[in-house]
N, C-alpha and C positions, 0 to 999 in steps of 0.2 A: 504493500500500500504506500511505502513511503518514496518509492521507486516510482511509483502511478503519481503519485504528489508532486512531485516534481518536475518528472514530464507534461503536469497539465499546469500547473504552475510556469512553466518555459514556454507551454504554447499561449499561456495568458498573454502575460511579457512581450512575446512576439508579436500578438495580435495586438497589442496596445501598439509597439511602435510602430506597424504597418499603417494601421488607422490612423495616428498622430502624423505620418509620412502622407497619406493621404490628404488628409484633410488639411495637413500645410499646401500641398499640391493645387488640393481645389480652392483654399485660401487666395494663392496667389495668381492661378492661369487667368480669374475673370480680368485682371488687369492687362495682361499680354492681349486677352480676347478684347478688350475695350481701344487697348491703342493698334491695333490693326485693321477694327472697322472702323476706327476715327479717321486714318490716315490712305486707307484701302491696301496694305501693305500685307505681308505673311512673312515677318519678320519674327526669329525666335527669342529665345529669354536670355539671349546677349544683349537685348534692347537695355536691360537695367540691374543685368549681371553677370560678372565675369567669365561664369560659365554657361557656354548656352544650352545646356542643359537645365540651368536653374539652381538657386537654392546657391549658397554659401556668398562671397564676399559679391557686395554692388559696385557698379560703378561710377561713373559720376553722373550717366544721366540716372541711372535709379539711382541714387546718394539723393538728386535735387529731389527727385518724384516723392521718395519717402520725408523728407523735409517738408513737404507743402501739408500742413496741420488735417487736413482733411483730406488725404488722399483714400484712405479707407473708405471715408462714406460716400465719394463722389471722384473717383478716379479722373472722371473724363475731364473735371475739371482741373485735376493737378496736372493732366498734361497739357491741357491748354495751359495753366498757369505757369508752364517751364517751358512753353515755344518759345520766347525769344529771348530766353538766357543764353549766354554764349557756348560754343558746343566745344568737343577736343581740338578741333580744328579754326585755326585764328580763322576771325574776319565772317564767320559764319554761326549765324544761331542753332540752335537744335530745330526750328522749323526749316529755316534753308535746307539743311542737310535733308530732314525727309521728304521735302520737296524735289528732291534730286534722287530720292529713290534710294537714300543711303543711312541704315542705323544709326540711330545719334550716339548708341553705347558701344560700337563697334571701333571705334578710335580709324576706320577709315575715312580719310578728307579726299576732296576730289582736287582735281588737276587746277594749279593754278593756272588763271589764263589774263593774255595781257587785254586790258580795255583795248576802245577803238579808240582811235586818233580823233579829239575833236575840235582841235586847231592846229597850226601850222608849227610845229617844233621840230626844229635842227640840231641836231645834237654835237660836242665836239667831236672832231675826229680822234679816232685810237691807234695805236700800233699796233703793227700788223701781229696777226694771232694764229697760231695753230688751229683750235679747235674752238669754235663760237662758243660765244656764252649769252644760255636764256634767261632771261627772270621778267619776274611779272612785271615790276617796274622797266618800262623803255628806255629810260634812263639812263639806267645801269644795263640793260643788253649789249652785248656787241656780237650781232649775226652774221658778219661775214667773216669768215677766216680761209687762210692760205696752206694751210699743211703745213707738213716739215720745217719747211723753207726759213718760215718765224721763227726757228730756231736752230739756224745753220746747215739745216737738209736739201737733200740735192735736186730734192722735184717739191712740183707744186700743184696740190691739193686743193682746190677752189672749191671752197662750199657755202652754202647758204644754209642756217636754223635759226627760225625768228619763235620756236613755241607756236602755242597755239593762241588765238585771238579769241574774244568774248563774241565776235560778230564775221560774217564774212568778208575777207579783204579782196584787194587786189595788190598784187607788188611788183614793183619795177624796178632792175637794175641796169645799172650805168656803170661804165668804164672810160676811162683813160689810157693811151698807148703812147710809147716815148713814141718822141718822133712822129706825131699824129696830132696837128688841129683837131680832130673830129672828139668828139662824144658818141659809144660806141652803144646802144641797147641793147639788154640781150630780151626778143621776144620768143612766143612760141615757135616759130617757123626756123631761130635759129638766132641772128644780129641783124643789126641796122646802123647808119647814121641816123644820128638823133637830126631831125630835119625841123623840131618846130612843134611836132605831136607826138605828146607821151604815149607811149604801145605799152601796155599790161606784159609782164614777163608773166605770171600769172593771176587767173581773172575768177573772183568770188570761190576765194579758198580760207580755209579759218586758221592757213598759215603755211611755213615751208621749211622743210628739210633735206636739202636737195645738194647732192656731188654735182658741182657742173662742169669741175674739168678733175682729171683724178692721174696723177702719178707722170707728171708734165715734165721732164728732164729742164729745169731754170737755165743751164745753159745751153736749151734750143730756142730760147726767149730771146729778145732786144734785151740790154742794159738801159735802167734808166726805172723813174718811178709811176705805177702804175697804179693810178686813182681808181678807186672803186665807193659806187655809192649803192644804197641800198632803199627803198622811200614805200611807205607803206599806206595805201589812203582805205576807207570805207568804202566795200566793195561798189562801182557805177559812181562816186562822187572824188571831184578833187577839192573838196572844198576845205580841208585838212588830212593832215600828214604826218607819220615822223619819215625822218630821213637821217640814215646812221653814213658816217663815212669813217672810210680806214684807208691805207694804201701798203701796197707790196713796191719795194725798191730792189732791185737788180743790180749788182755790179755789174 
């Protein structure tokens, strides 16, 4: 008997903590259920905890959710009251994020992208670069670079990477040749003289990453300094612009 006592006594036990695991279970899924048809989403319990399984340490957007004094008796409105707190990801609330299709407890941020151009800025010119640099501010980009060459290598590398844009662009580059009056475009068909009409190198794109010359032996080149510009407007308007310039020099 004392043997049977204990066996049922063990399955009490057990059946308590099952039920207790349960009903923390059903405790918590109406709120995952609530922010899913608030948002139209099927997002799991990473949404307000570290694990998406559920249950054990939150994160910060469930940290906020469980902070808002009434989230118990009225969930839907603790998550409304945490939409435009700021989320893991600078510059973005916890509603942007799910408006972008993205868990606000998942610590993933999306692609920064640079704005459109909405006045005419020219930037200083830089020294010539091996491999361009993006960032959201224009500012601080410099998208054209030359290979090796920027740093003592024997060919040259001409590339273009401007990131990607908030809105569709158009982009146009320009060149310079020693030994050439002219302003050279490069469009789709291939170059030009710049004659008076800017030609789109490319036309309503939300930006470029592009090899345009690759593994160019520098001494099959002219000697001499070779301007390069770069101009980026709102796709179909030149009404603003940035325009980055750099140059490659040749002994």
């Amino acid at each position: 008997m004392k043997k049977k006592g204990l066996a049922l006594l063990s399955v009490v036990v057990m059946s308590m903590g099952i039920a207790g695991l349960v009903s923390t279970a059903f405790a918590l899924a109406p709120y995952l259920t609530v922010f899913n048809a608030k948002y139209g989403t099927s997002f799991d319990c990473s949404v307000c905890h570290v694990s998406p399984g559920g249950g054990g340490p939150r994160n910060s957007y469930g940290s906020a959710f469980e902070a808002v004094a009434t989230h118990d008796a009225n969930p839907a409105g603790a998550i409304a009251a945490i939409e435009s707190l700021p989320s893991k990801c600078s510059g973005f609330t916890n509603l942007q994020l799910i408006n972008l299709g993205i868990n606000p407890g998942s610590g993933t941020c999306p692609a920064a992208t640079v704005p459109l151009p909405t006045l005419a800025q020219v930037f200083p010119a830089y020294a010539e670069i091996a491999s361009a640099v993006t960032n959201p501010n224009p500012a601080i980009m410099e998208p054209i670079a030359v290979g090796s060459v920027a740093t003592g290598g024997a060919t040259v590398d001409l590339s273009v990477n401007t990131g990607s844009f908030s809105g569709n662009v158009d982009i146009y580059f320009a060149l310079t040749v020693p030994g050439s009056p002219n302003i050279f475009l490069l469009t789709p068909a291939g170059g030009q003289v710049f004659s008076g009409t800017l030609v789109p190198w490319q036309s309503s794109v939300s930006g470029a990453n592009v090899v345009i010359i690759s593994g160019v032996p520098k001494a099959l080149l002219p000697s001499g300094t070779y301007n390069l510009f770069l101009a980026v407007t709102p796709a179909g308007s030149l009404n603003a612009f940035y325009l980055w310039q750099t140059s490659l020099v040749l002994p």
